[in-house]
Structures are given as structure tokens and as C-alpha cells.
SETIFI-938672 format. One record per atom (N, C-alpha, C): atom name; x, z, y. Coordinates in nm, 3 decimals, always signed. Atoms other than C-alpha are relative to their C-alpha. Example, Ala and Ser with C-alpha at 12.3 -4.5 7.8 and 13.67 -1.06 7.14 Angstrom:
PT,atomo,x,z,y
PT,N,+0.089,+0.000,-0.119
PT,CA,+1.230,+0.780,-0.450
PT,C,+0.090,+0.000,+0.120
PT,N,-0.082,-0.006,-0.119
PT,CA,+1.367,+0.714,-0.106
PT,C,-0.077,+0.073,+0.109
END
This chain:
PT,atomo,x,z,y
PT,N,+0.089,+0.035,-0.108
PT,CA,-0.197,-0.940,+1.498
PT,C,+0.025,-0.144,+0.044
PT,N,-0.075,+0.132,-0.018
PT,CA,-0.187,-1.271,+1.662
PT,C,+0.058,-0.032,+0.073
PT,N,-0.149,+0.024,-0.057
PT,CA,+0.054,-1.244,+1.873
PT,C,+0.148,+0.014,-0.052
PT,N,-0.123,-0.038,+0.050
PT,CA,+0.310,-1.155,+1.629
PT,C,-0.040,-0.114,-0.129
PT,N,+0.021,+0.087,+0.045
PT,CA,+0.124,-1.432,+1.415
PT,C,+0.059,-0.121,+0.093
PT,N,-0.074,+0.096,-0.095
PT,CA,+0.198,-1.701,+1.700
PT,C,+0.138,+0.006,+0.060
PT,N,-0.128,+0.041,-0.057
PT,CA,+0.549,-1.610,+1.801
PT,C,+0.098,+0.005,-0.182
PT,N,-0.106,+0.041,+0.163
PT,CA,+0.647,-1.585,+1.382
PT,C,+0.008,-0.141,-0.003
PT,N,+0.009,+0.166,+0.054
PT,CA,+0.482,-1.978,+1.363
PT,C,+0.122,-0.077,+0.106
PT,N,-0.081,+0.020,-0.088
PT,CA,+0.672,-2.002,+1.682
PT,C,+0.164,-0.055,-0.027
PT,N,-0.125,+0.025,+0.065
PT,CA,+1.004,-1.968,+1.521
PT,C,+0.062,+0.139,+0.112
PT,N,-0.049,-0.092,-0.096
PT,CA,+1.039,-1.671,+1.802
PT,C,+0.057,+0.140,-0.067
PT,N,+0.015,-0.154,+0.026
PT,CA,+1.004,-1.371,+1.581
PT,C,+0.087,-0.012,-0.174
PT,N,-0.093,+0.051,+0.158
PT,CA,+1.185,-1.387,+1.220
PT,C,-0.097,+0.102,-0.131
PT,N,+0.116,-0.043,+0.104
PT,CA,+0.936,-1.335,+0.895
PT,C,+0.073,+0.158,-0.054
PT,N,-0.056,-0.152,+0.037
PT,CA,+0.950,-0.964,+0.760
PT,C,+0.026,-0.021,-0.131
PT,N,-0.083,-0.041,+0.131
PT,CA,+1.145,-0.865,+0.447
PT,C,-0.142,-0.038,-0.118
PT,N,+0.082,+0.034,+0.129
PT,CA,+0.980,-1.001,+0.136
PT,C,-0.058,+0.125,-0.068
PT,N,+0.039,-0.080,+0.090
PT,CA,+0.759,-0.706,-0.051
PT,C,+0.084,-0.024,-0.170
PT,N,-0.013,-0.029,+0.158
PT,CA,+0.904,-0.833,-0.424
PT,C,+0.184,-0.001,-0.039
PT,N,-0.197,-0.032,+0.004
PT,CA,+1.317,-0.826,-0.297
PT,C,-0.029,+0.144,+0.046
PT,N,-0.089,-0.088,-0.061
PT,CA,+1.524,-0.549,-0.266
PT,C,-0.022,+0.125,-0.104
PT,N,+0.013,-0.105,+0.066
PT,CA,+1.513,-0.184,-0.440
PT,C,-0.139,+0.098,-0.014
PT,N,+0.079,-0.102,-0.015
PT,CA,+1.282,+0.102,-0.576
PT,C,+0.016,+0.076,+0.169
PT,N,-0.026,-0.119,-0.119
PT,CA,+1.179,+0.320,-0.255
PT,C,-0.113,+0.051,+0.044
PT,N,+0.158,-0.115,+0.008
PT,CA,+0.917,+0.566,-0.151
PT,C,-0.059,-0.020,+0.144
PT,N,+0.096,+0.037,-0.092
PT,CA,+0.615,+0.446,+0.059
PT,C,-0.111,+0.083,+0.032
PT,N,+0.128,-0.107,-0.038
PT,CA,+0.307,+0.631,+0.216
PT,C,-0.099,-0.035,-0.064
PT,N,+0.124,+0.073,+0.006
PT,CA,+0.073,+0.411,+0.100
PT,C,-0.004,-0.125,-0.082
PT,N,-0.010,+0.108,+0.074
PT,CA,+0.028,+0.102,-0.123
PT,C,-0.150,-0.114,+0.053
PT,N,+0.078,+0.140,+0.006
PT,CA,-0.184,-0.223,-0.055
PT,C,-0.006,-0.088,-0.130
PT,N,-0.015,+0.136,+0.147
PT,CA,-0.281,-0.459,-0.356
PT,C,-0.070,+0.079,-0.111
PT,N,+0.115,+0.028,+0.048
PT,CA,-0.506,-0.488,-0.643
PT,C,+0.139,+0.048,-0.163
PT,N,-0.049,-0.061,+0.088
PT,CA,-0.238,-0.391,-0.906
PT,C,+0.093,+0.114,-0.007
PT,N,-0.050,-0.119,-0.007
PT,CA,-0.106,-0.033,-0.914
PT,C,-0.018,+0.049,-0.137
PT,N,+0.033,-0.083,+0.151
PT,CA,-0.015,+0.210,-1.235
PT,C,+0.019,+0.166,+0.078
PT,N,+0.019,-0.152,-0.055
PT,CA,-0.051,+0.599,-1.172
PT,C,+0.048,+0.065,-0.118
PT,N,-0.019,-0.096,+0.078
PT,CA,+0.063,+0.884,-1.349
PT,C,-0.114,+0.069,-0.035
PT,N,+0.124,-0.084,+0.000
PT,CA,-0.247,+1.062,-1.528
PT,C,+0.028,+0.136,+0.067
PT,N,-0.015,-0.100,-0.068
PT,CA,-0.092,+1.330,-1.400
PT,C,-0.021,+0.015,+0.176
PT,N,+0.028,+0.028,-0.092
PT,CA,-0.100,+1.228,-1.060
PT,C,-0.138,-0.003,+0.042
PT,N,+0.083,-0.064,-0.038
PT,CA,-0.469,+1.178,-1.072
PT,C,-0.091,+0.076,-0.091
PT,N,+0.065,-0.116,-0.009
PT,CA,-0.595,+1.449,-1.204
PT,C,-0.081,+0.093,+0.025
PT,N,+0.071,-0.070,-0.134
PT,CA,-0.675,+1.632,-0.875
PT,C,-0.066,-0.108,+0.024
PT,N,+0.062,+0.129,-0.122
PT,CA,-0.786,+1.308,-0.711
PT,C,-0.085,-0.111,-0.073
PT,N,+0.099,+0.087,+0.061
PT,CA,-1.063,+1.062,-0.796
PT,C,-0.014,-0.093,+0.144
PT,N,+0.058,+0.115,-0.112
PT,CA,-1.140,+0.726,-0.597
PT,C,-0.110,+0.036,+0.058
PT,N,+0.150,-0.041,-0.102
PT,CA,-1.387,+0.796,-0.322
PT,C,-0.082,-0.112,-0.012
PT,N,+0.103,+0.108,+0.007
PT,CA,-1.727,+0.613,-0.429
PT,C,-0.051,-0.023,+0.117
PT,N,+0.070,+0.047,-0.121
PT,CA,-1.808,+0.657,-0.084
PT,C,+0.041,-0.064,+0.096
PT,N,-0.077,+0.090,-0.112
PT,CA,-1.590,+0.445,+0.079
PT,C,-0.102,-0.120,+0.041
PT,N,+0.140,+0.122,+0.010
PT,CA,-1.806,+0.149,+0.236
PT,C,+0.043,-0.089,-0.044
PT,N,+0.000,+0.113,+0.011
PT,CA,-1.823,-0.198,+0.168
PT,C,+0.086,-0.005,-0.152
PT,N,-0.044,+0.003,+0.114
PT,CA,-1.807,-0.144,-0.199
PT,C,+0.171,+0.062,-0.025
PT,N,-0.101,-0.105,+0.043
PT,CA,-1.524,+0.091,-0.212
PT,C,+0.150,-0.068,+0.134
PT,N,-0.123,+0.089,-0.115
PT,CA,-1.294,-0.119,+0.090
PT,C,+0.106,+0.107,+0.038
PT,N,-0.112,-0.063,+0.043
PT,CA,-0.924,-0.013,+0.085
PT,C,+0.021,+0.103,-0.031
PT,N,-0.063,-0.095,+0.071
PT,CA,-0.965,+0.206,-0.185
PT,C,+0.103,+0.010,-0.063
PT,N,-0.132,-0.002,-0.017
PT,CA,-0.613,+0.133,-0.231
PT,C,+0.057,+0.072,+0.057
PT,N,-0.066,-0.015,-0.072
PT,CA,-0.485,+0.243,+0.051
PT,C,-0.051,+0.174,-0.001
PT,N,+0.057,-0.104,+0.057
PT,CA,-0.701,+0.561,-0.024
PT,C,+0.043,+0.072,-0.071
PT,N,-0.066,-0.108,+0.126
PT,CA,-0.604,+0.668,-0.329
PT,C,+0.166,+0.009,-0.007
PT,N,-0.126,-0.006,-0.010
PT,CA,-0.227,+0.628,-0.264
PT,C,+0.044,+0.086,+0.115
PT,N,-0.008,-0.068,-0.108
PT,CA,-0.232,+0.780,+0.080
PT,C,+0.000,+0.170,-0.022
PT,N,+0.052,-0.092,+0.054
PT,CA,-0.388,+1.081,-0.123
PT,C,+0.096,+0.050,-0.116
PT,N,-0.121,-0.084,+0.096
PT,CA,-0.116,+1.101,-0.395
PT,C,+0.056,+0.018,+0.066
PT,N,-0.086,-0.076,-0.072
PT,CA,+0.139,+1.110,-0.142
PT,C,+0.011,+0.121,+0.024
PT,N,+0.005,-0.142,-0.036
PT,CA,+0.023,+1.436,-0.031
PT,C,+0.068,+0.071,-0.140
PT,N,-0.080,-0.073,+0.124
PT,CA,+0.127,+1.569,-0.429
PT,C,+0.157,-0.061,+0.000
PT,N,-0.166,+0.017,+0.006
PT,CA,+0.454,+1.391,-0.404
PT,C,+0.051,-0.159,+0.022
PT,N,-0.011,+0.144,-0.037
PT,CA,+0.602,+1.032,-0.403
PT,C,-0.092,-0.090,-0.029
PT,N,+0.059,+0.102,+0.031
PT,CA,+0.483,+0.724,-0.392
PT,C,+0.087,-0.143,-0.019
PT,N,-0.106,+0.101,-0.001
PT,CA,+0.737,+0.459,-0.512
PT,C,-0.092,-0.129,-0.037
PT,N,-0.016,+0.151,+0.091
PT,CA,+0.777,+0.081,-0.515
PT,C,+0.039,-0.039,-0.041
PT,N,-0.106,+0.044,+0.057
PT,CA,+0.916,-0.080,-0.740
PT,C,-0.017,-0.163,-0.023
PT,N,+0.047,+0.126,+0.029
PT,CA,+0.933,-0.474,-0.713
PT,C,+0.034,-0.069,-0.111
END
């Protein structure tokens, strides 16, 4: 938001942990334009065509949705 935008530029607030350091670990959800899946994983689940604005964070969609079958790891 931009208050947590203006006190980071600030020097008030200290930038969050880099996404591509640190270890595998299991997330709810994924953001970003490159993901691999287990066919097994979807299976049950198909990208919702009806999401609007041309399918808008069907990312966050279809990962939110495996979770429910089981993990969802990152691995950077």
C-alpha cells in the first residue's frame, strides 16, 4: 500500500525478504507468470475461463485451488 511504500523509500520500514533467497517452503498461493504443476495435481482442477479481465490472477487461482489437494511449494 502506500504507506508501507513511503515509509520503505523512507528508509523507516526495512525491504521484505527477497522471493529468490532462502529455502524450499510451502505457500498458499503463488503469484507470477512461471509455475510447473504436477499433472497429477491438475487433474481435478482446470483454470477458470471465467475469471474477468481475460483470466486476471489466474495464478493466484489455480494455486489457491491446489492447495486445497495438498502442498504448494517454493522453490527459488
Amino acid at each position: 500500500d502506500e504507506l508501507h511504500a513511503g515509509k520503505l523509500l523512507a528508509g523507516e520500514t526495512p525491504p521484505m525478504a527477497h522471493w529468490a533467497a532462502g529455502e524450499e517452503r510451502e505457500i498458499g498461493s503463488v503469484y507470477g507468470c512461471n509455475m510447473a504443476f504436477r499433472a497429477s495435481a491438475l487433474s481435478e482442477i482446470r483454470f477458470d475461463e471465467n475469471l474477468p479481465l481475460y483470466s486476471w490472477q489466474e495464478d493466484l487461482d489455480i494455486t489457491s485451488r491446489v492447495a486445497g489437494l495438498g502442498k504448494v511449494l517454493y522453490t527459488p
